[in-house]
C-alpha positions as protocol buffer text, in pm:
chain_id: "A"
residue {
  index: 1
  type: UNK
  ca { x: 756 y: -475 z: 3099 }
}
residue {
  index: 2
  type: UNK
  ca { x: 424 y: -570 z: 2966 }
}
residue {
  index: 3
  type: UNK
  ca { x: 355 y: -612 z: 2587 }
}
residue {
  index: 4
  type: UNK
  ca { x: -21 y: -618 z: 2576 }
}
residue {
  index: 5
  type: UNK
  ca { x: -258 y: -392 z: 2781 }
}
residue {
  index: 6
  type: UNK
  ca { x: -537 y: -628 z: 2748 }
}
residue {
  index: 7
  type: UNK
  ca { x: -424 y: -969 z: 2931 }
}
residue {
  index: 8
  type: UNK
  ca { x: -139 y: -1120 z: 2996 }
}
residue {
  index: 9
  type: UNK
  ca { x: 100 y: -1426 z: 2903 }
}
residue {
  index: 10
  type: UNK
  ca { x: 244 y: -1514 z: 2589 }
}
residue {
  index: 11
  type: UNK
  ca { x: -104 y: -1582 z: 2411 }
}
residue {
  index: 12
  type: UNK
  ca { x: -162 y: -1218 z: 2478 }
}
residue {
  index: 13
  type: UNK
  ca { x: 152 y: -1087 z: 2376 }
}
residue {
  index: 14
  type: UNK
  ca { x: 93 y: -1280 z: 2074 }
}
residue {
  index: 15
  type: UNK
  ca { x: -260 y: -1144 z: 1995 }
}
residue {
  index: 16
  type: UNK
  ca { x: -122 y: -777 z: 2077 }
}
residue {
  index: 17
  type: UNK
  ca { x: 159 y: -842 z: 1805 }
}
residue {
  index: 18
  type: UNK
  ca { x: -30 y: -997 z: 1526 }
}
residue {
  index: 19
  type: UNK
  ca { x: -354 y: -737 z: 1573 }
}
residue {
  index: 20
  type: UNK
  ca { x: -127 y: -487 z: 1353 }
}
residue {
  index: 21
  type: UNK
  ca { x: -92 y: -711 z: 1036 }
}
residue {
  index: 22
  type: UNK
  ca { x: -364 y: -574 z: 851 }
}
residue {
  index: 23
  type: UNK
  ca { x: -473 y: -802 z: 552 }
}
residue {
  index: 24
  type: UNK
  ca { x: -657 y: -562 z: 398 }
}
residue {
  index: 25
  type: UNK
  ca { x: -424 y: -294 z: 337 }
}
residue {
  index: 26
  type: UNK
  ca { x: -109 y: -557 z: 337 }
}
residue {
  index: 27
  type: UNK
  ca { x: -268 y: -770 z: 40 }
}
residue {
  index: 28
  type: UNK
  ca { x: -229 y: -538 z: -221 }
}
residue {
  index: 29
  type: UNK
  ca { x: 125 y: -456 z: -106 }
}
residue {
  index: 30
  type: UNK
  ca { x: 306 y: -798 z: -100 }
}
residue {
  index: 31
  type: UNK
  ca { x: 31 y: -945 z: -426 }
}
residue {
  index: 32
  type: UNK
  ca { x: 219 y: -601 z: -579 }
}
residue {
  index: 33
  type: UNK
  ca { x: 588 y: -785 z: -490 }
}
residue {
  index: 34
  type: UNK
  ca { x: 476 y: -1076 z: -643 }
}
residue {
  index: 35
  type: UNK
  ca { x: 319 y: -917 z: -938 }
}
residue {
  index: 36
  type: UNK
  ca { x: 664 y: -717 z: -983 }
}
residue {
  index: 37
  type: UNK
  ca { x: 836 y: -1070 z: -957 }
}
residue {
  index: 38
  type: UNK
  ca { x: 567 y: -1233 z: -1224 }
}
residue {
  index: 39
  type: UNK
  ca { x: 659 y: -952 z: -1466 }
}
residue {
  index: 40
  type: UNK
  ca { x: 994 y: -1118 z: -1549 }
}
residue {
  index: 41
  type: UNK
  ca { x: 858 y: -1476 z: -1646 }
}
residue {
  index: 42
  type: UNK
  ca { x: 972 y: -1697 z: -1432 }
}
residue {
  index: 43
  type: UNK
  ca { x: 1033 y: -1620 z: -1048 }
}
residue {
  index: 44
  type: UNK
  ca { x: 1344 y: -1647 z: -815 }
}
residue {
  index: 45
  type: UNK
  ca { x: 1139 y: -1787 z: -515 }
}
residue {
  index: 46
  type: UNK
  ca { x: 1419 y: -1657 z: -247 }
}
residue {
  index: 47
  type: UNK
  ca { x: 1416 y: -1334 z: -366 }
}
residue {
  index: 48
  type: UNK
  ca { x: 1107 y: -1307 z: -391 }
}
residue {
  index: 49
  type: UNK
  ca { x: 1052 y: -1393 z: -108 }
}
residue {
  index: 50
  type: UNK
  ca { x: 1297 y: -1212 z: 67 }
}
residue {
  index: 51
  type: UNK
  ca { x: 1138 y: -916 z: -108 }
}
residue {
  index: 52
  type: UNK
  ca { x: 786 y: -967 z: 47 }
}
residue {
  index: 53
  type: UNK
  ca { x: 970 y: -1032 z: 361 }
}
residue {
  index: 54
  type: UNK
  ca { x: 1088 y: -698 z: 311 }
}
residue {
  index: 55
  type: UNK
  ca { x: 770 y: -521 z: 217 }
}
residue {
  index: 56
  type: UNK
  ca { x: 555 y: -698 z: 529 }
}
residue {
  index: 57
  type: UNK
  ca { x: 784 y: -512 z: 773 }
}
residue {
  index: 58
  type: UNK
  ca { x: 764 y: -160 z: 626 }
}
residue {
  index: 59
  type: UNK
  ca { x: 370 y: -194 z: 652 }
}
residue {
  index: 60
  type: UNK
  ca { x: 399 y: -404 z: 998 }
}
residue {
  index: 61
  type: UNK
  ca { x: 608 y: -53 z: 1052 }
}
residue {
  index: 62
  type: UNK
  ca { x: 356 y: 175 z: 963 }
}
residue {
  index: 63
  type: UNK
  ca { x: 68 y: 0 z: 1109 }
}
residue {
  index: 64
  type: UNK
  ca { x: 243 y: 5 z: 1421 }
}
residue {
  index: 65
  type: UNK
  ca { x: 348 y: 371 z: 1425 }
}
residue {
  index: 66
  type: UNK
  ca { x: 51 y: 485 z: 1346 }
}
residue {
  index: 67
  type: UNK
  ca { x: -129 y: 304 z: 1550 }
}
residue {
  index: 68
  type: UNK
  ca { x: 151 y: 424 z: 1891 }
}
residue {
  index: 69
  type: UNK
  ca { x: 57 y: 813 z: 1760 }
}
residue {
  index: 70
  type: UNK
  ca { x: -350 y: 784 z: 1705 }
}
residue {
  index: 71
  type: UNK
  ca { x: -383 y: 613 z: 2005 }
}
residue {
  index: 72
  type: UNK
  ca { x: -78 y: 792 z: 2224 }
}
residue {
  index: 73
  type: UNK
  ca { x: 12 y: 1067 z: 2127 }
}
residue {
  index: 74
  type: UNK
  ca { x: -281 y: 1221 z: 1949 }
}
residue {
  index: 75
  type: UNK
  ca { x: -561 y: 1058 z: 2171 }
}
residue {
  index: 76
  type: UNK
  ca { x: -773 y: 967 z: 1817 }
}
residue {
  index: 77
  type: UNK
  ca { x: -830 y: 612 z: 1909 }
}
residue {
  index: 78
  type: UNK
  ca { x: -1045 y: 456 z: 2204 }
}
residue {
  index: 79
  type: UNK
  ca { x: -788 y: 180 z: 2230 }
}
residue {
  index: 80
  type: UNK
  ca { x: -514 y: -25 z: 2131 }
}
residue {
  index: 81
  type: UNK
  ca { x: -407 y: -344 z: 2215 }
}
residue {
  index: 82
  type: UNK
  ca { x: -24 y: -272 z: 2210 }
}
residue {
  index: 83
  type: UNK
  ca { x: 107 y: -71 z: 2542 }
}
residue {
  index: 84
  type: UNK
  ca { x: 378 y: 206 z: 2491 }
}
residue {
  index: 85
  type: UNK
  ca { x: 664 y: -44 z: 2537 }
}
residue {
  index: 86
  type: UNK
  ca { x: 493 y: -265 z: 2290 }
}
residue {
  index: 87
  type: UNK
  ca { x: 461 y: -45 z: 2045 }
}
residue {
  index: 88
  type: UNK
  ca { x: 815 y: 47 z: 2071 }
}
residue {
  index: 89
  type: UNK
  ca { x: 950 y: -388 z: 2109 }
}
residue {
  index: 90
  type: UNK
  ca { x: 683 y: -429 z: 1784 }
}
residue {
  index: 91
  type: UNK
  ca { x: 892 y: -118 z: 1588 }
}
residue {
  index: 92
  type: UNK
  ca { x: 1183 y: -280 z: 1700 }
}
residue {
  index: 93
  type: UNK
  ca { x: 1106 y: -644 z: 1535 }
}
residue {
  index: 94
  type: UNK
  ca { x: 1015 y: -539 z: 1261 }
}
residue {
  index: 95
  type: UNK
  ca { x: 1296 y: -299 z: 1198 }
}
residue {
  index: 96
  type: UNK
  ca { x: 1535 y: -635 z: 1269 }
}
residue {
  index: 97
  type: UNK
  ca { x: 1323 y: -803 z: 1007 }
}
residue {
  index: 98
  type: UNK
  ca { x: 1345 y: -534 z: 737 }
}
residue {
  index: 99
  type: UNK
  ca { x: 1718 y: -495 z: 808 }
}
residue {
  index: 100
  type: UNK
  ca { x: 1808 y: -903 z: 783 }
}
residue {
  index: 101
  type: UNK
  ca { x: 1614 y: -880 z: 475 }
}
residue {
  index: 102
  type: UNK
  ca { x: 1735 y: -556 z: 279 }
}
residue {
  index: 103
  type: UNK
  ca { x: 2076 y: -654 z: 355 }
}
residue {
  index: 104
  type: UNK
  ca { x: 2025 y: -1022 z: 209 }
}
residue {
  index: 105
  type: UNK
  ca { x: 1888 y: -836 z: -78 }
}
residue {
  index: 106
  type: UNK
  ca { x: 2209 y: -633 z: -117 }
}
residue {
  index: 107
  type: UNK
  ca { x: 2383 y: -947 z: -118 }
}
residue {
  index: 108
  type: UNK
  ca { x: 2213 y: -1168 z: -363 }
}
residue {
  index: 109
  type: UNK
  ca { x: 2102 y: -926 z: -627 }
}
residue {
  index: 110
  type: UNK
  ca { x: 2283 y: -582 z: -547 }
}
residue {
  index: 111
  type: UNK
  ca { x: 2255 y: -222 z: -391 }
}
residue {
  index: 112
  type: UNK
  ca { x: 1989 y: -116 z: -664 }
}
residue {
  index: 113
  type: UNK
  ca { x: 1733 y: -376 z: -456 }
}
residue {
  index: 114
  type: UNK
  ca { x: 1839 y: -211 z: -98 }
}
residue {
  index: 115
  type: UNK
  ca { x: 1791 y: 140 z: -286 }
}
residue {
  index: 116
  type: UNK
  ca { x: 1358 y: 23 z: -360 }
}
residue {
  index: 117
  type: UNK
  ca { x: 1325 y: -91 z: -93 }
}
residue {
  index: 118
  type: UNK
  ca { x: 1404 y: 114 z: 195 }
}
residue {
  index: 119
  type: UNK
  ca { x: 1161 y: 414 z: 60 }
}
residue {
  index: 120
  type: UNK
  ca { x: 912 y: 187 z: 135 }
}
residue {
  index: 121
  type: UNK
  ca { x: 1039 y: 113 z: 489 }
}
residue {
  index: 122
  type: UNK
  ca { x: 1107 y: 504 z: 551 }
}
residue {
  index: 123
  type: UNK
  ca { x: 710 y: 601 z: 383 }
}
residue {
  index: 124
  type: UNK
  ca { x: 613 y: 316 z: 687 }
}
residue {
  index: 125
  type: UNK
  ca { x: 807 y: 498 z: 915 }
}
residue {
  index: 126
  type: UNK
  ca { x: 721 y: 848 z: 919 }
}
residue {
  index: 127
  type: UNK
  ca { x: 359 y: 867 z: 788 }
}
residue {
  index: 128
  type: UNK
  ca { x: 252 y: 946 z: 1115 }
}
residue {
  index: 129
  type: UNK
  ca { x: 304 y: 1228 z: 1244 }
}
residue {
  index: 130
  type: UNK
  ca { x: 521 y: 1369 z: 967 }
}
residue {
  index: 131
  type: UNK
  ca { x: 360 y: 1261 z: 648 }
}
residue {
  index: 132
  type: UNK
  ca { x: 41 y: 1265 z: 742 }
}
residue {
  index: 133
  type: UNK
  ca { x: -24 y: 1605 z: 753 }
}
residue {
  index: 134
  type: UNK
  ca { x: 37 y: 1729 z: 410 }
}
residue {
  index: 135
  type: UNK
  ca { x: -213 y: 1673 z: 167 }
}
residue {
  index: 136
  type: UNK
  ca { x: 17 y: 1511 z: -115 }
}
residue {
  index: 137
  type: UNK
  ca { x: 219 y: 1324 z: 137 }
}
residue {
  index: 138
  type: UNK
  ca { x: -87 y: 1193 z: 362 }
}
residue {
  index: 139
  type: UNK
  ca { x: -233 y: 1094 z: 30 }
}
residue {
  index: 140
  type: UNK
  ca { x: 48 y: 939 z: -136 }
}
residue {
  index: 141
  type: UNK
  ca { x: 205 y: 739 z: 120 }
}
residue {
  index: 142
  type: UNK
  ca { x: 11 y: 387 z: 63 }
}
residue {
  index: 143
  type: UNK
  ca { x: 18 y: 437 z: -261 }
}
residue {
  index: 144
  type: UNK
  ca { x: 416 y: 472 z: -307 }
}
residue {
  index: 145
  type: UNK
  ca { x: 486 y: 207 z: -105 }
}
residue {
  index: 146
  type: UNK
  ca { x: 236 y: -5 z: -299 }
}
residue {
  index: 147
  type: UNK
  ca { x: 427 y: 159 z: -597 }
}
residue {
  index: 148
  type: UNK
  ca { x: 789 y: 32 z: -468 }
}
residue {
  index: 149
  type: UNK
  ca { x: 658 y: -273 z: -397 }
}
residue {
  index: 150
  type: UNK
  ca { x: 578 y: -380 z: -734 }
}
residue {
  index: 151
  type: UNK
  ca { x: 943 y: -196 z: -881 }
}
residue {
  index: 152
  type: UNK
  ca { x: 1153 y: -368 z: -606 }
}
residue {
  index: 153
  type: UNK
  ca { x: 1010 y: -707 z: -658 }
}
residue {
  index: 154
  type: UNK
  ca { x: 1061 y: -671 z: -1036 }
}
residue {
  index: 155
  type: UNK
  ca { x: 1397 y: -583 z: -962 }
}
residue {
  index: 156
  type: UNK
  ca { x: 1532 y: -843 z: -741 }
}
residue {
  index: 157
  type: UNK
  ca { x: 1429 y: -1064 z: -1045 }
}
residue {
  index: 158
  type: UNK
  ca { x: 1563 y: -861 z: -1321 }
}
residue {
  index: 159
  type: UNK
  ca { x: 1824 y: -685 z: -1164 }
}
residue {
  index: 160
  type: UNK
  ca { x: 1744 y: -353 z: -1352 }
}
residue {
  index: 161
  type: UNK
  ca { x: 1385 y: -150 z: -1412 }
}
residue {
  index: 162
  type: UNK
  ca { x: 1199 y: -214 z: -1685 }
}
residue {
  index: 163
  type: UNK
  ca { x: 929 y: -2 z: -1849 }
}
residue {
  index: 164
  type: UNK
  ca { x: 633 y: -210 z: -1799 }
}
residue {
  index: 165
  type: UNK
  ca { x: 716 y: -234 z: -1457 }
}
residue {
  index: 166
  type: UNK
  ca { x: 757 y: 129 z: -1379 }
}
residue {
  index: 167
  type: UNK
  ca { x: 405 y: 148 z: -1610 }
}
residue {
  index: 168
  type: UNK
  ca { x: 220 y: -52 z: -1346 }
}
residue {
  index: 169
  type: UNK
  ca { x: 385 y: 64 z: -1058 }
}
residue {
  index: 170
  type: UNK
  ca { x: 259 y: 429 z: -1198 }
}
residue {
  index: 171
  type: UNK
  ca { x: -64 y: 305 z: -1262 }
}
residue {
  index: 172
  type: UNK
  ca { x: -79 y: 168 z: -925 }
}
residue {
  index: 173
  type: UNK
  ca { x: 0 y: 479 z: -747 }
}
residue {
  index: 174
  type: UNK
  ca { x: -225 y: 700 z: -899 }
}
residue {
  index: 175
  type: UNK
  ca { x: -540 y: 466 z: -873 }
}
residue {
  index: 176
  type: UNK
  ca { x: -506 y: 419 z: -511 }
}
residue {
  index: 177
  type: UNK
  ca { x: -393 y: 738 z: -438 }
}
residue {
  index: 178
  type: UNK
  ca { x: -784 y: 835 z: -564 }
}
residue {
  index: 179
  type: UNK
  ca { x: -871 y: 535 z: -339 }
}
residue {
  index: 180
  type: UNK
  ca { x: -686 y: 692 z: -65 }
}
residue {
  index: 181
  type: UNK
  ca { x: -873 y: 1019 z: -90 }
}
residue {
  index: 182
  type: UNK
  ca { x: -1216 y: 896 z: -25 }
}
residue {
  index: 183
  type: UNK
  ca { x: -1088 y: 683 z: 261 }
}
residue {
  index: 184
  type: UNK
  ca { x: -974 y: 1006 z: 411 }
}
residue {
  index: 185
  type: UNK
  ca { x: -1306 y: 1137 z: 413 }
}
residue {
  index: 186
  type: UNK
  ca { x: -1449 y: 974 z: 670 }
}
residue {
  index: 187
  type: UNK
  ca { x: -1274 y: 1132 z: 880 }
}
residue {
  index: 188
  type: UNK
  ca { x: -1278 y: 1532 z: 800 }
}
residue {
  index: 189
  type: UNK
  ca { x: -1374 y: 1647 z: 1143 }
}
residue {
  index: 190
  type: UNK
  ca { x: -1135 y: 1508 z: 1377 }
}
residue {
  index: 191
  type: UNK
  ca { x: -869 y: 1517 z: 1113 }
}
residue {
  index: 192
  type: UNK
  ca { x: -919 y: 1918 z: 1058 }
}
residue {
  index: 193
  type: UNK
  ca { x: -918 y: 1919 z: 1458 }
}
residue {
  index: 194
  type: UNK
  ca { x: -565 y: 1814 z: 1504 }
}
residue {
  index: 195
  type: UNK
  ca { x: -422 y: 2013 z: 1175 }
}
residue {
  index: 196
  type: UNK
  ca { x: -440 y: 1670 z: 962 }
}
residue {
  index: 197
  type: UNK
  ca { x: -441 y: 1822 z: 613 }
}
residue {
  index: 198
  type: UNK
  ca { x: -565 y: 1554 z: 389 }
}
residue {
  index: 199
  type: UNK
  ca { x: -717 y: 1625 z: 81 }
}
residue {
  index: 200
  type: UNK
  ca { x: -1078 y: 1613 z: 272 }
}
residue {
  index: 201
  type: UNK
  ca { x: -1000 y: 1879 z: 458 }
}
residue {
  index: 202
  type: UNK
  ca { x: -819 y: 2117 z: 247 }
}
residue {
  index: 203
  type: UNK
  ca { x: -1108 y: 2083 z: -62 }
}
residue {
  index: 204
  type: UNK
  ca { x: -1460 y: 1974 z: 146 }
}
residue {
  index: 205
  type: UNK
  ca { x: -1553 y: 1617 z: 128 }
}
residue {
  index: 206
  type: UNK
  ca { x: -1811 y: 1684 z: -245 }
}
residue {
  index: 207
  type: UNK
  ca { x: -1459 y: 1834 z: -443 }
}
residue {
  index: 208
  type: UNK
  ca { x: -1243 y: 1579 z: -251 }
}
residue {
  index: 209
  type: UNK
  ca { x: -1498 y: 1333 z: -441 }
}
residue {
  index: 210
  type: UNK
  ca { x: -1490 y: 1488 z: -716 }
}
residue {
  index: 211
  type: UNK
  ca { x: -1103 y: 1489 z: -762 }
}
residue {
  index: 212
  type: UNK
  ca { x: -1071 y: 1140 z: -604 }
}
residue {
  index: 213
  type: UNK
  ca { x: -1296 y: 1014 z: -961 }
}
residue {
  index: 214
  type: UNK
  ca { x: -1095 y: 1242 z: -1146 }
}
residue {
  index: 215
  type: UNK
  ca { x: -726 y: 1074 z: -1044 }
}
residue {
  index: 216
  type: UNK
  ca { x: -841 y: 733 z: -1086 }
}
residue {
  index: 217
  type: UNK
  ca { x: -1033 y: 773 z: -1414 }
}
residue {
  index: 218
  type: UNK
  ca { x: -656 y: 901 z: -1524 }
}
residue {
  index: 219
  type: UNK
  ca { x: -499 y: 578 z: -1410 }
}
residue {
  index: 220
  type: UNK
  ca { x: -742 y: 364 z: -1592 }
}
residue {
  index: 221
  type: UNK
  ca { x: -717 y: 584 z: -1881 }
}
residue {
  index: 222
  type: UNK
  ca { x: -338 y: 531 z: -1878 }
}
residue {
  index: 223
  type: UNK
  ca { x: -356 y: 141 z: -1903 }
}
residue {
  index: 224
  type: UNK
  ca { x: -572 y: 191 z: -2201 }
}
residue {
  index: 225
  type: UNK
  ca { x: -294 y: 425 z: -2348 }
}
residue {
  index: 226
  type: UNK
  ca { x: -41 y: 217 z: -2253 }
}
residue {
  index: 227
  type: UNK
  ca { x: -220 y: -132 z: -2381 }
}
residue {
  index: 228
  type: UNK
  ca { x: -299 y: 59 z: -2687 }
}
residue {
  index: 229
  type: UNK
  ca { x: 115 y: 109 z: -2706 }
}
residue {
  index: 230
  type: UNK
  ca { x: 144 y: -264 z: -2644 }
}
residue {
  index: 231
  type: UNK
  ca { x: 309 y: -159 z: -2292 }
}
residue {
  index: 232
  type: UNK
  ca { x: 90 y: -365 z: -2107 }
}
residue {
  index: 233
  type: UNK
  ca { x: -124 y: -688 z: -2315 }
}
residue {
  index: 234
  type: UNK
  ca { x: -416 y: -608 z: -2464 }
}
residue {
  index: 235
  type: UNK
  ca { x: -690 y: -748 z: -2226 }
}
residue {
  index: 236
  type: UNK
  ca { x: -533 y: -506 z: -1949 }
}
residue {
  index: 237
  type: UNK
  ca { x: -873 y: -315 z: -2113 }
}
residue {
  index: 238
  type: UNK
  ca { x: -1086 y: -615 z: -1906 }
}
residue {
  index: 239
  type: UNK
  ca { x: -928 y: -480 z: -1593 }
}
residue {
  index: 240
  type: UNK
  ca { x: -1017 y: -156 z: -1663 }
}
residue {
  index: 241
  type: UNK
  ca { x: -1396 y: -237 z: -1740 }
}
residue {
  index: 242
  type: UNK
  ca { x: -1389 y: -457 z: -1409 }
}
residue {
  index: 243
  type: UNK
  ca { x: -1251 y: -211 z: -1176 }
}
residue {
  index: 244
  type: UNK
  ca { x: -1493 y: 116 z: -1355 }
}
residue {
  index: 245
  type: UNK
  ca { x: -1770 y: -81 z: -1275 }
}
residue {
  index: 246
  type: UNK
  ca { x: -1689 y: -108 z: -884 }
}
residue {
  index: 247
  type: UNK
  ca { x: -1605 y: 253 z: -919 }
}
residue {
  index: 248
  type: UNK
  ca { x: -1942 y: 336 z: -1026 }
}
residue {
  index: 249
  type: UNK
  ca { x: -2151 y: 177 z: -751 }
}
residue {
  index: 250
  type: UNK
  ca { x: -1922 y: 318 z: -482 }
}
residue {
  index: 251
  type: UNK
  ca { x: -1955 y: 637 z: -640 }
}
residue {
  index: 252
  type: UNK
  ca { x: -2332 y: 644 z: -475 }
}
residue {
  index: 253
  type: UNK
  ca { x: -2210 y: 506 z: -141 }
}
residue {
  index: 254
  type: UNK
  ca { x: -2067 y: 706 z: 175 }
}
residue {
  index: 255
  type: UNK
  ca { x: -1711 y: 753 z: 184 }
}
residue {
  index: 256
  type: UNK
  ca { x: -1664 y: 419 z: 467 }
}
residue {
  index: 257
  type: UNK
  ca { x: -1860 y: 221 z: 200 }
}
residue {
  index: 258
  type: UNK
  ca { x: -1712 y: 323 z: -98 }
}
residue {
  index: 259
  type: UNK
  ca { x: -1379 y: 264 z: 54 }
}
residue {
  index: 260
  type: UNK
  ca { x: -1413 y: -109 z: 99 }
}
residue {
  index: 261
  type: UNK
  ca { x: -1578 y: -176 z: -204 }
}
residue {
  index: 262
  type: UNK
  ca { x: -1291 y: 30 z: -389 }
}
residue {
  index: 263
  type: UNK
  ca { x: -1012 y: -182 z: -212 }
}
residue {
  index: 264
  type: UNK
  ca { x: -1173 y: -462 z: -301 }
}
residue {
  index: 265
  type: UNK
  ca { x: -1230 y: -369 z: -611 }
}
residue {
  index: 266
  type: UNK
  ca { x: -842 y: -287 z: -692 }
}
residue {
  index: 267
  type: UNK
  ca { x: -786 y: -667 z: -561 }
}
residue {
  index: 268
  type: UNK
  ca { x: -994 y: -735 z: -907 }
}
residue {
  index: 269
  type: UNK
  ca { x: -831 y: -521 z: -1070 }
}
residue {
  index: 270
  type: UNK
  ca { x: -486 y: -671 z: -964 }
}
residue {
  index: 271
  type: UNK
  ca { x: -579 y: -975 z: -1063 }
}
residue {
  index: 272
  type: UNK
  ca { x: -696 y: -891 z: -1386 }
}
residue {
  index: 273
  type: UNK
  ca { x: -400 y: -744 z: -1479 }
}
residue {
  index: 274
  type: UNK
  ca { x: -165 y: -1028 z: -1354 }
}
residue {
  index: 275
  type: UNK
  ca { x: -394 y: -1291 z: -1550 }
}
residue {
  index: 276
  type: UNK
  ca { x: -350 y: -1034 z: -1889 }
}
residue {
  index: 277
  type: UNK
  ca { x: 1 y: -1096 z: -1802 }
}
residue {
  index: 278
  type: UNK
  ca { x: 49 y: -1407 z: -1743 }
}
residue {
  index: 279
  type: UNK
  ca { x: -216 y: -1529 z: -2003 }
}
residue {
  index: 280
  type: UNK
  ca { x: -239 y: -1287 z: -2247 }
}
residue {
  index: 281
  type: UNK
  ca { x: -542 y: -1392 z: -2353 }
}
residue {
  index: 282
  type: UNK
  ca { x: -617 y: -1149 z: -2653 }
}
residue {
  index: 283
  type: UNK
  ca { x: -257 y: -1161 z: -2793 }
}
């Protein structure tokens, strides 16, 4: 059965497979695994990356899945390079991958690492067309997984959670959960069309805005609580600055625009925070 609707041969069914790894929204995910990991001083390298291992197959997951229902099920995309069957063969690979890699977890460090990292496997999983179409849940999803991420590679090193881990991994969700928001408005119309409830289209694009702002001017508010509380190190504040000021020019750009430069601004602000702790430069 054929793998790739656009060509054939293994070239193709190699192009078909790797067109779902998505650096942009994978990045943030496995540099939050490794951030997790860089929380505990020194880092297990197997583990680690065992972890990452992990964490690339939930997203490979929900790349794929959502790509099989935009483009199959719900008719939302013009193409897609995977055919039915290789949507399903892709799910399947990467579902062998995760498992191999959750169950060397449970071996090497313990159940508690199996028990992080599956949500992030099962948020992959269903997104679309189950979690998708709730407002929290549609908004959320990324952002959790981002969120487990960053607790199950601190984990695996640790063998327990720590505070300043599940501080970050907070912070984390609700900054790109505002992120999240304004991605979702670029796509109101066809989204209220097939009953997508995402914040967009339950509040209008302007108050969508408006509360997008609102939920990530509350995460960077909480690092400066928390550095103030010596939770995270003091120049967590220069990650703050770096990541308002990328905030405030995509505040004047259209939702597609604003999106990438907010991404790319929380790769900034990502690696601020792992050079404050790291460094700790003002301590």
């Amino acid at each position: 059965m054929r793998v790739a609707r656009h060509g054939s041969g293994p070239r193709a069914v190699a192009a078909a497979l790797t067109s779902q790894v998505h650096p942009v929204f994978m990045l943030p995910a496995v540099a939050s695994s490794l951030f997790g990991a860089s929380l505990h001083g020194s880092i297990e390298t197997i583990v680690a990356s065992i972890h990452v291992a992990a964490v690339f197959a939930g997203l490979y997951t929900a790349h794929v899945k959502d790509g099989y229902v935009d483009f199959y099920l719900r008719g939302e995309d013009d193409d897609h390079p995977l055919t039915a069957f290789g949507c399903r063969l892709a799910l399947v690979l990467a579902g062998g991958l995760f498992l191999a890699a959750a169950l060397a977890l449970g071996g090497l460090v313990g159940v508690g690492a199996v028990a992080l990292v599956v949500p992030g496997w099962l948020v992959g999983y269903f997104h679309a067309p189950q979690l998708d179409t709730n407002p929290v849940t549609a908004t959320t999803g990324y952002p959790l997984g981002v969120g487990f991420a960053l607790l199950g590679g601190n984990y695996v090193q640790v063998g327990a959670l720590t505070v300043e881990a599940l501080a970050f991994a907070t912070v984390f969700v609700v900054v790109l959960s505002g992120i999240k928001i304004i991605d979702d408005a670029t796509d109101v119309v066809y989204d209220r069309s097939i009953e997508k409830r995402t914040v967009a289209v339950v509040l209008g694009r302007r108050r969508a805005r408006r509360a997008a702002y609102a939920v990530m001017a509350g995460g960077l508010l909480a690092v400066l609580a928390l550095a103030a509380q010596s939770v995270f190190p003091p120049s967590s504040v220069v990650a703050v600055a770096a990541f308002t000021a990328v905030a405030l020019v995509a505040r004047r750009a259209e939702a597609e625009l604003a999106t990438m430069l907010l991404i790319r601004g929380s790769y900034v602000f990502l690696a601020l925070l792992v050079v404050a702790v790291w460094f700790r430069p003002l301590s």
